[in-house]
Backbone bond lengths (Angstrom), bond angles and torsions (degrees), N, CA, C in turn:
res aa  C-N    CA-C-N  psi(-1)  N-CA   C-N-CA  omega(-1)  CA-C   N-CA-C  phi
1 X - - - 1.472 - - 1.533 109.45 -
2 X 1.525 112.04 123.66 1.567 93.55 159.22 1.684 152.51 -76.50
3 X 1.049 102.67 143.48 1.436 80.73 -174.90 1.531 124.80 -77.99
4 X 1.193 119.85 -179.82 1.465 131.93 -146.93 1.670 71.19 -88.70
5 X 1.973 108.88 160.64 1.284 110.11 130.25 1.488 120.42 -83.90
6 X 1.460 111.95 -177.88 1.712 109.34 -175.06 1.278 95.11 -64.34
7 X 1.388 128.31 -44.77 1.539 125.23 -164.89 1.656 93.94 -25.82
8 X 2.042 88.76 -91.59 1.532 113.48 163.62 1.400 110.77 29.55
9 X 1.596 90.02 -90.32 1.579 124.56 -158.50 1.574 99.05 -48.82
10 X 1.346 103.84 -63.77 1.550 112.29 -173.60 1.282 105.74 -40.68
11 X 1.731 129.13 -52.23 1.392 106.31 -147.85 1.106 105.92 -84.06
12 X 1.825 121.76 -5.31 1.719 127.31 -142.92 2.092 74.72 -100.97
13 X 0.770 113.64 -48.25 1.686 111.58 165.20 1.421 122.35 -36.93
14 X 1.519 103.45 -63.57 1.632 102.57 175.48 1.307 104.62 -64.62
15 X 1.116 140.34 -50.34 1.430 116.61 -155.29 1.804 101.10 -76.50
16 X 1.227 124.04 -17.92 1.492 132.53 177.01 1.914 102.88 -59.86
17 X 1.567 116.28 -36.05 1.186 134.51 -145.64 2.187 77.44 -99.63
18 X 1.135 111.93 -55.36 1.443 109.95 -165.13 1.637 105.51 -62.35
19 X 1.287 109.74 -31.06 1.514 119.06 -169.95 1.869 103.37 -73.95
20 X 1.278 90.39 -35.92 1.794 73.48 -168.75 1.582 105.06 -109.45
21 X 1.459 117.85 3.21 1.525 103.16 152.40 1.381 108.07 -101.58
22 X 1.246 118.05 24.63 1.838 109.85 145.37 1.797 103.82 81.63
23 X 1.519 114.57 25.48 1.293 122.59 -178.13 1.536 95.64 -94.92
24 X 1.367 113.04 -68.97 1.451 101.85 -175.70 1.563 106.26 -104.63
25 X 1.332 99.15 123.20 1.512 124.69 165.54 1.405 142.12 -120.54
26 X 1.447 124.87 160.02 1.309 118.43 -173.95 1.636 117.98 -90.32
27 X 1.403 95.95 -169.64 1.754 98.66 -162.90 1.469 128.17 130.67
28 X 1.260 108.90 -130.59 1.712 107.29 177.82 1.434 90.65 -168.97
29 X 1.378 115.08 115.33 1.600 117.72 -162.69 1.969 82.85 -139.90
30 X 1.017 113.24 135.17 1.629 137.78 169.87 1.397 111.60 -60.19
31 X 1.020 154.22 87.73 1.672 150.07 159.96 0.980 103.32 -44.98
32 X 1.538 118.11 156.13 1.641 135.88 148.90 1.102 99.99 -7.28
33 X 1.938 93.12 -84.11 1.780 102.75 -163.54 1.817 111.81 -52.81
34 X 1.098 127.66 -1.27 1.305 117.60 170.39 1.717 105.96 110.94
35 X 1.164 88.87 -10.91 1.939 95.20 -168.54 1.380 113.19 -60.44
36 X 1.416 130.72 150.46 1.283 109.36 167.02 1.642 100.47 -112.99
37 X 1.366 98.15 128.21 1.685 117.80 -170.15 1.352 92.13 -104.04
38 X 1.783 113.15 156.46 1.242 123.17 146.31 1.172 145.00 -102.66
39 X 0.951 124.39 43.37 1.231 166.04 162.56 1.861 140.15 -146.42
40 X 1.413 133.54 153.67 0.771 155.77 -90.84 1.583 142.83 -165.96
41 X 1.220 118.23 19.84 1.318 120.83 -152.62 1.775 95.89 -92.71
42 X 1.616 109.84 117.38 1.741 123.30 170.62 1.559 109.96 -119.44
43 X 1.204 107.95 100.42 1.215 111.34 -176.48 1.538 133.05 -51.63
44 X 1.535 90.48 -43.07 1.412 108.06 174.13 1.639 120.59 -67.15
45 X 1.466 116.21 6.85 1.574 110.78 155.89 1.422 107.81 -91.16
46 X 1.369 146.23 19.47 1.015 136.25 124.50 1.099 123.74 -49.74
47 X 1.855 126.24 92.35 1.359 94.66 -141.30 1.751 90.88 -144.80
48 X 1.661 111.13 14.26 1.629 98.96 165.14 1.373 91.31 -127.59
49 X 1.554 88.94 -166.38 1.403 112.38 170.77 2.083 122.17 -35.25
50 X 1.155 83.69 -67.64 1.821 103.96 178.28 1.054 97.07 -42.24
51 X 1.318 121.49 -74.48 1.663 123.96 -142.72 1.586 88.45 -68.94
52 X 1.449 133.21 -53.60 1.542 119.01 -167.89 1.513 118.16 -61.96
53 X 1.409 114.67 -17.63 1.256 100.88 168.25 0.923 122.92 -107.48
54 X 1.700 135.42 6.57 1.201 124.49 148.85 1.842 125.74 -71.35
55 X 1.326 87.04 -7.33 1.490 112.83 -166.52 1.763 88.84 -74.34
56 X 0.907 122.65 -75.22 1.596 150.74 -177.89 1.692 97.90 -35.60
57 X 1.667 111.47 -38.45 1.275 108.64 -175.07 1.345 110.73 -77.69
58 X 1.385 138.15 -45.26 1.132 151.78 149.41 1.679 99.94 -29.67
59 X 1.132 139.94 -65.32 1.283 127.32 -158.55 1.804 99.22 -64.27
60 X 1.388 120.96 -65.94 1.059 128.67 168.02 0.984 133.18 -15.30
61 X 1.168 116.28 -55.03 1.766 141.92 -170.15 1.503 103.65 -86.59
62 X 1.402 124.17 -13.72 1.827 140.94 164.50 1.516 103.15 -83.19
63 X 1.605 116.72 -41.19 1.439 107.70 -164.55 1.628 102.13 -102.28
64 X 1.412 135.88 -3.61 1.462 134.35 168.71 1.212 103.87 -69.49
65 X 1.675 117.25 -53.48 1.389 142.23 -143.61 1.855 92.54 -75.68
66 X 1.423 130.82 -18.30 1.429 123.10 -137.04 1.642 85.53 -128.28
67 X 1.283 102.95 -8.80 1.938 113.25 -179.93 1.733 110.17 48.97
68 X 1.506 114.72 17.08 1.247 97.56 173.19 1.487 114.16 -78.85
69 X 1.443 105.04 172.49 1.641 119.03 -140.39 1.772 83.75 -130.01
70 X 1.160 105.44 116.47 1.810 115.76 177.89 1.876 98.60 -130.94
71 X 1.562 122.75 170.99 0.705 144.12 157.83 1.291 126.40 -66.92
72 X 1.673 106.29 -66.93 1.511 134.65 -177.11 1.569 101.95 -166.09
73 X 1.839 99.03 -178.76 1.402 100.53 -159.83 1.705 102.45 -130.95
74 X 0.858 135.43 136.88 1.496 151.12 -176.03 1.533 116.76 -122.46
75 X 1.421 111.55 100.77 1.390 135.39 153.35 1.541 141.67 -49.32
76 X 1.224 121.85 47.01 1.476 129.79 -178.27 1.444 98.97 -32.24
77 X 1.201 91.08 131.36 1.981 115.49 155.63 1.350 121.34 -60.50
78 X 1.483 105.35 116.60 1.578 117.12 42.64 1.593 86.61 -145.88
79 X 1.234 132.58 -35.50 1.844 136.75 163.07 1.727 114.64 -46.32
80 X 1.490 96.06 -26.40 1.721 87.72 -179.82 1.325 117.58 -106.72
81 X 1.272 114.08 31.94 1.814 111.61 175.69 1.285 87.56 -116.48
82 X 1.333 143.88 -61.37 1.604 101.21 -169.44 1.694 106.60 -69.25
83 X 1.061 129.57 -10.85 1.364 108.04 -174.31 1.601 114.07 -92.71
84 X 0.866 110.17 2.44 1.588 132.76 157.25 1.410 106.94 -65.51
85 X 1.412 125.88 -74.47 0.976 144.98 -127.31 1.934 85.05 -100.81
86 X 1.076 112.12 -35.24 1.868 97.30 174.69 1.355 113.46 -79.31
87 X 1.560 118.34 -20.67 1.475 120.49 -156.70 1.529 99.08 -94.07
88 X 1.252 110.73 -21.20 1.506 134.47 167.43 1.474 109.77 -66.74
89 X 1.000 148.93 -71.38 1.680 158.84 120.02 1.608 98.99 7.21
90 X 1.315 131.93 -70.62 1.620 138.79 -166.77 1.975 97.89 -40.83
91 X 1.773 74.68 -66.64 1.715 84.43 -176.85 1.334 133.75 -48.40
92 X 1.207 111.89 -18.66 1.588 127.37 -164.07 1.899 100.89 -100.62
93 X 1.594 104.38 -20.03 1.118 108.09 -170.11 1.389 96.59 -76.53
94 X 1.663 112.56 -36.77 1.718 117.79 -174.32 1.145 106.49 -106.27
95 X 1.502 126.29 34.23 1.512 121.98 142.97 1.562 110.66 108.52
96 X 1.150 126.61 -4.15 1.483 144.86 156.56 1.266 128.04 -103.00
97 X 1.229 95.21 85.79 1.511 120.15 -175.62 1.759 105.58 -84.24
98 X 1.211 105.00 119.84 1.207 115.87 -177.43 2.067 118.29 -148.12
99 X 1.797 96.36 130.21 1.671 98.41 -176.68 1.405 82.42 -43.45
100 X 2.233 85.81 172.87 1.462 124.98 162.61 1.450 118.23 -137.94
101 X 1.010 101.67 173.69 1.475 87.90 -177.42 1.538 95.81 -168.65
102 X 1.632 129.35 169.58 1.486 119.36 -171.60 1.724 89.82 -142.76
103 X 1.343 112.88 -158.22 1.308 141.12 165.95 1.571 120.78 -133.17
104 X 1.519 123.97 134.55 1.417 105.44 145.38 1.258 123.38 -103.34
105 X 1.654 133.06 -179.62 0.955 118.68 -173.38 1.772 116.70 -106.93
106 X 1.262 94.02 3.24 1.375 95.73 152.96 1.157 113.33 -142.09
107 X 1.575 134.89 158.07 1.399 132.01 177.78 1.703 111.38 -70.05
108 X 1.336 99.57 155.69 1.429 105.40 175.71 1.399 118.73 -128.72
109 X 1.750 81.53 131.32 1.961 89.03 -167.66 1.372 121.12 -66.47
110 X 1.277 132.01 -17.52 1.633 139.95 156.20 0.690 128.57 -99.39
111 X 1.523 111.29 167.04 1.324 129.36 175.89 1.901 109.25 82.01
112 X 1.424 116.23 -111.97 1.430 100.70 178.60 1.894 95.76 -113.68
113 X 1.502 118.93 28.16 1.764 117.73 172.60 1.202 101.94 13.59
114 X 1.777 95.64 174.13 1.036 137.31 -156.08 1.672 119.16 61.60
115 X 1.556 124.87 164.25 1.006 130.71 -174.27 1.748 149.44 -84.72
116 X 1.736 76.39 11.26 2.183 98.63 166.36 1.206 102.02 -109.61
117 X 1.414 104.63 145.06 1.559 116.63 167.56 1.586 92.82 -137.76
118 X 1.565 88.18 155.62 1.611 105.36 -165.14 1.251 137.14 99.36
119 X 1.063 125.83 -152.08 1.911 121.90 177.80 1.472 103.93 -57.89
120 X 1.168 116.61 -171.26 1.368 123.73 -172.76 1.349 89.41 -113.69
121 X 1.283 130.16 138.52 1.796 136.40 175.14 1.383 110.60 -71.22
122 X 1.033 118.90 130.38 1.862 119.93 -165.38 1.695 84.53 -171.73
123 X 1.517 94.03 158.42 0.714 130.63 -170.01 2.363 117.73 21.55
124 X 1.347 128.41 -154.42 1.369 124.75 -176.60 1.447 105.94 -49.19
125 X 1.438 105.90 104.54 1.978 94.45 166.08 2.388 112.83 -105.55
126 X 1.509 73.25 138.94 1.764 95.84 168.51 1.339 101.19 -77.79
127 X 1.568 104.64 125.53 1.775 99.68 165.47 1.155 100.31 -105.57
128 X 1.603 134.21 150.64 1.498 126.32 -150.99 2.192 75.80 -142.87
129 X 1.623 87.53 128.94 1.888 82.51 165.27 1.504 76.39 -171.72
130 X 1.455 100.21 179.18 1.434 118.05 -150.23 1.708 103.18 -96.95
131 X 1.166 112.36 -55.12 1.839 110.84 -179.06 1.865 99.06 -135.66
132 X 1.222 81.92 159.39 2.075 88.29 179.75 1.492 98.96 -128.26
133 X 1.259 121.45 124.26 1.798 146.50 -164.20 1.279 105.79 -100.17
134 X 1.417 96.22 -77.06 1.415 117.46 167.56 1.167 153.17 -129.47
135 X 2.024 98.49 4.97 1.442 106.57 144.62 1.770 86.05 107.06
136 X 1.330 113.16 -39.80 1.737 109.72 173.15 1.458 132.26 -25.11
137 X 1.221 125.64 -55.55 1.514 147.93 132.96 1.730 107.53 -8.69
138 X 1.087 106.00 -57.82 1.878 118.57 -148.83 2.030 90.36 -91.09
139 X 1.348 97.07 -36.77 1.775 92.72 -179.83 1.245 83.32 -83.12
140 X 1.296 156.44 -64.17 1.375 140.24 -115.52 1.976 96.25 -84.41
141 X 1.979 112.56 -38.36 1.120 104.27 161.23 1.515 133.68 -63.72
142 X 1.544 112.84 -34.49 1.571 97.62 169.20 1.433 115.53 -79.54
143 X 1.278 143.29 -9.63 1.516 119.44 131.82 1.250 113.99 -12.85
144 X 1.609 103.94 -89.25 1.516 111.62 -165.54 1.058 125.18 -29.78
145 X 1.452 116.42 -51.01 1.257 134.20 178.58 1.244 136.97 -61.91
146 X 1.644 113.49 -28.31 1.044 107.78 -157.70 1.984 76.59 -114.33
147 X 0.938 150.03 -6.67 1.229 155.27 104.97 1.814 122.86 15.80
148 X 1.332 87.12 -65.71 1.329 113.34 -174.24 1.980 120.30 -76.32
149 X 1.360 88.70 -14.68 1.553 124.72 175.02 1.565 102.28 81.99
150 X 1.244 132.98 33.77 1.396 138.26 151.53 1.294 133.86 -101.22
151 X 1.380 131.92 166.48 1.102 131.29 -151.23 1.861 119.47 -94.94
152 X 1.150 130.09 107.80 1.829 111.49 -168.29 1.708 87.33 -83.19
153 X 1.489 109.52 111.69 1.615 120.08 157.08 1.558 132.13 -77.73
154 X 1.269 82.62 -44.38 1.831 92.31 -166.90 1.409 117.74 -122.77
155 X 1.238 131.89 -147.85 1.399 151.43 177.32 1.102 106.98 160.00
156 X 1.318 99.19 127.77 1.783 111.63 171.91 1.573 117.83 -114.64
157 X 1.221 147.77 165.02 1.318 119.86 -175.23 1.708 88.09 -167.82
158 X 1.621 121.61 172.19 0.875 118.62 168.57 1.255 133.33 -110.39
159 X 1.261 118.91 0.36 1.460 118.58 170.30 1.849 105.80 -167.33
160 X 1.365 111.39 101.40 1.718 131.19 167.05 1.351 104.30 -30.27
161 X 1.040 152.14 154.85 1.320 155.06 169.75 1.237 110.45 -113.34
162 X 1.583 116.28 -31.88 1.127 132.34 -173.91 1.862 131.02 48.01
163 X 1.485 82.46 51.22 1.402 99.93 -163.42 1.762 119.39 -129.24
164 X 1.573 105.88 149.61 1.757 107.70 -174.63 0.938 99.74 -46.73
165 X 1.064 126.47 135.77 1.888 142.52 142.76 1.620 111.63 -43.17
166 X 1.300 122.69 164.41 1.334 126.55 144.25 1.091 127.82 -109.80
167 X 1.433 127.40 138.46 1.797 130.76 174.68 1.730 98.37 -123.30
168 X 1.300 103.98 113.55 1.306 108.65 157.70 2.200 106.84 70.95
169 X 1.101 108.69 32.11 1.541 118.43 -169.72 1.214 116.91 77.37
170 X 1.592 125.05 -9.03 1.772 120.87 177.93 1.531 103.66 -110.38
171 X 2.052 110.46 152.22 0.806 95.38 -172.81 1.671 94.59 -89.21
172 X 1.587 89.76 171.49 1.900 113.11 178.13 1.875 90.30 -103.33
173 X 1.930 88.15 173.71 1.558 100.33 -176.82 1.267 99.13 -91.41
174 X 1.423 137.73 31.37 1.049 114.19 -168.89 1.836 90.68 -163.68
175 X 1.772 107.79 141.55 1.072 115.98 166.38 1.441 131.99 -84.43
176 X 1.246 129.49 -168.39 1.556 119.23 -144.58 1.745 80.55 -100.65
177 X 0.948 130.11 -34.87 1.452 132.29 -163.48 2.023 95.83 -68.25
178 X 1.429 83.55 -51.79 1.529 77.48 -171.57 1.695 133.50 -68.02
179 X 1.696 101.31 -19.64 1.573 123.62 147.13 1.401 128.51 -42.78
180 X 1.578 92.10 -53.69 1.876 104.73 175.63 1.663 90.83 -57.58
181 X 1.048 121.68 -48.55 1.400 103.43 -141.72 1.458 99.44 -87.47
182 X 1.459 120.24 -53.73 1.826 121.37 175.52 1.285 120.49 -55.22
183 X 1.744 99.35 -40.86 1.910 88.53 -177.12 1.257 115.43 -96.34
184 X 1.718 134.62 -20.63 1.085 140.44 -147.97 1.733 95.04 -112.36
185 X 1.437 109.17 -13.26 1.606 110.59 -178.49 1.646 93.68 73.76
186 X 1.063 160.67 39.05 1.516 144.00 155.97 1.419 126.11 -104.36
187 X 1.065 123.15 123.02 1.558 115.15 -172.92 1.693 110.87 -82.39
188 X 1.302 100.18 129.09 1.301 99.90 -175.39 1.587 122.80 -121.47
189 X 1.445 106.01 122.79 1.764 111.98 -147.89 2.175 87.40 -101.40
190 X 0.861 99.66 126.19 1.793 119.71 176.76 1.811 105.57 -110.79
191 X 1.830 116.11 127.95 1.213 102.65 170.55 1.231 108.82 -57.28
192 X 1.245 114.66 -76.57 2.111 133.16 170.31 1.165 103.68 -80.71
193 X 1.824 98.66 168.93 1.441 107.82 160.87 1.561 107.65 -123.70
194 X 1.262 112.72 -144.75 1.366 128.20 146.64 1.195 115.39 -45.63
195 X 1.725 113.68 -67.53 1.203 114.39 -164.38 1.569 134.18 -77.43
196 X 1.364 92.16 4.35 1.417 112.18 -165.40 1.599 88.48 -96.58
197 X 1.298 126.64 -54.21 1.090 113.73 159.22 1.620 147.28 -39.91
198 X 1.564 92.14 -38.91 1.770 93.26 173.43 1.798 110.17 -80.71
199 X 1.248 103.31 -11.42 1.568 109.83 170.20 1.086 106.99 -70.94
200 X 1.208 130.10 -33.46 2.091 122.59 -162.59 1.866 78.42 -100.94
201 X 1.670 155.18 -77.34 1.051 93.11 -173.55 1.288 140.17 -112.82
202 X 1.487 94.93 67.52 1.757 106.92 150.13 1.275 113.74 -74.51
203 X 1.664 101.83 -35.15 1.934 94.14 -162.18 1.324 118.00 -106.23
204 X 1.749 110.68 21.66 1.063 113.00 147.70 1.257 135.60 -117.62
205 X 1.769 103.48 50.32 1.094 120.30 154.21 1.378 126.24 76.31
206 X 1.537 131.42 -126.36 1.174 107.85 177.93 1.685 104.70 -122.50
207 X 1.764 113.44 -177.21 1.514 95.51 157.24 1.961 86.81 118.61
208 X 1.042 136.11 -125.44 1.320 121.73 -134.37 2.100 81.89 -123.58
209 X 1.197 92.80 -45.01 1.579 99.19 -175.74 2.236 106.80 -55.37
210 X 1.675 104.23 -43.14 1.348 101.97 160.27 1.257 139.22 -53.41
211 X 1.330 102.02 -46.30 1.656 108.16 162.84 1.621 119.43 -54.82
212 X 1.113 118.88 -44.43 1.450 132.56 152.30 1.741 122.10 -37.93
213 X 0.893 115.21 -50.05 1.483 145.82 167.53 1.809 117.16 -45.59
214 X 1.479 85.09 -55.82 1.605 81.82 177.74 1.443 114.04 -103.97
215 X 1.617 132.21 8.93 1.425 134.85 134.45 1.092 89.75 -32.01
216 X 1.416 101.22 -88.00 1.904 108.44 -142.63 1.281 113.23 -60.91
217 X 1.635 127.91 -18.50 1.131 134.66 -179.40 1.659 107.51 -59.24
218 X 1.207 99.81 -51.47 1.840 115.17 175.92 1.574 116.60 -49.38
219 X 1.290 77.29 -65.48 1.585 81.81 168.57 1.583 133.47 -45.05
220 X 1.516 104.11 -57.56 1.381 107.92 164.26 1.553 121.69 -41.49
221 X 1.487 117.34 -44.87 1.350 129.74 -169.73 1.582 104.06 -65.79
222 X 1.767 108.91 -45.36 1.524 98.02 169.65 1.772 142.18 -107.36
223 X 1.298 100.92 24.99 1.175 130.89 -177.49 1.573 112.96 -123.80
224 X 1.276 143.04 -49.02 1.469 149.82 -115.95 1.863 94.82 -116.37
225 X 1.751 96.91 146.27 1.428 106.65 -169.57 1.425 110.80 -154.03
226 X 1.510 91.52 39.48 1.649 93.11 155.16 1.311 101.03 159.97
């Protein structure tokens, strides 16, 4: 048998880690685009202490492992400020200390206003959020950013969907991740994907997780773009 690379390993972990704290689950859940998927990934039931910092370790252990080179890290509203803000903390714990900085979604007339809080954006920024749909989020931060007269480098995210985009109610050949990255120039680092998922349950064989398996398998076949 071969063995996993670390990548591998990592994502066949996270999605083991998403499944049994009840983040990603099965069923028939409605997307944005209207689709009905079987499956499930809500970030925000990561929802104590534990789970965010194992969460944070997983992101970390994607962005050491991948040697990309950022400035600081920026948390889009309203899912990507704490996950900014722990993965920011992780790093500092293992020796990469790096600003943060967030968004609100509306400006505020007191105190020190306007709609960044945190470091000042300078130089390569990481935008750190949990899944990319439609990529809205990821333009609306390089605005900010590049606004701010700094640079949008990266994107990190926690699980690829690996799925058509929508423009205008039809789908496109191409997903929102893969937009960020071809048209917008940003490299975008994912713990899992899709496929990392239909790999963990392939290899557990048969029984309730298979039935599960070939949902998403379908799905992938008539939805999926990369």
């Amino acid at each position: 048998m071969n063995e996993k690379s670390p990548s591998e390993a990592l994502a066949q972990d996270f999605v083991q880690f998403a499944i049994e704290s009840g983040v990603l689950r099965f069923g028939e859940f409605k997307t944005k685009a209207g689709r009905l998927s079987p499956y499930f990934f809500n970030a925000g039931l990561f929802d104590d202490g534990a789970k965010m910092l194992r969460l944070a370790e997983f992101y970390a252990e994607r962005l050491l492992a991948s040697e990309l080179e950022f400035d600081m890290i920026f948390g889009p509203a309203y899912k990507g400020i704490p996950l900014g803000a722990v993965v920011a903390a992780e790093l500092a714990r293992r020796g990469r200390n790096v600003p943060f900085a967030y968004n609100r979604k509306e400006a505020k007339d007191h105190g020190e206003g306007g709609t960044l809080v945190g470091a000042p954006l300078r130089g390569r920024v990481l935008i750190v959020d949990d899944v990319m749909s439609a990529g809205t989020a990821v333009r609306e931060s390089i605005a900010l950013i590049r606004a701010a007269g700094a640079t949008p480098h990266a994107v990190a995210i926690a699980l690829d969907r690996q799925e058509k985009a929508t423009e205008n109610g039809a789908d496109v050949a191409y997903s929102a991740v893969q937009y960020v990255h071809k048209q917008l120039g940003l490299r975008v680092l994912s713990i899992a994907n899709l496929d990392d998922l239909l790999h963990y349950l392939s290899a557990r064989g048969t029984g309730e997780l298979e039935v599960h398996r070939a949902g998403v398998l379908a799905y992938r076949e008539r939805y999926g773009a990369g």
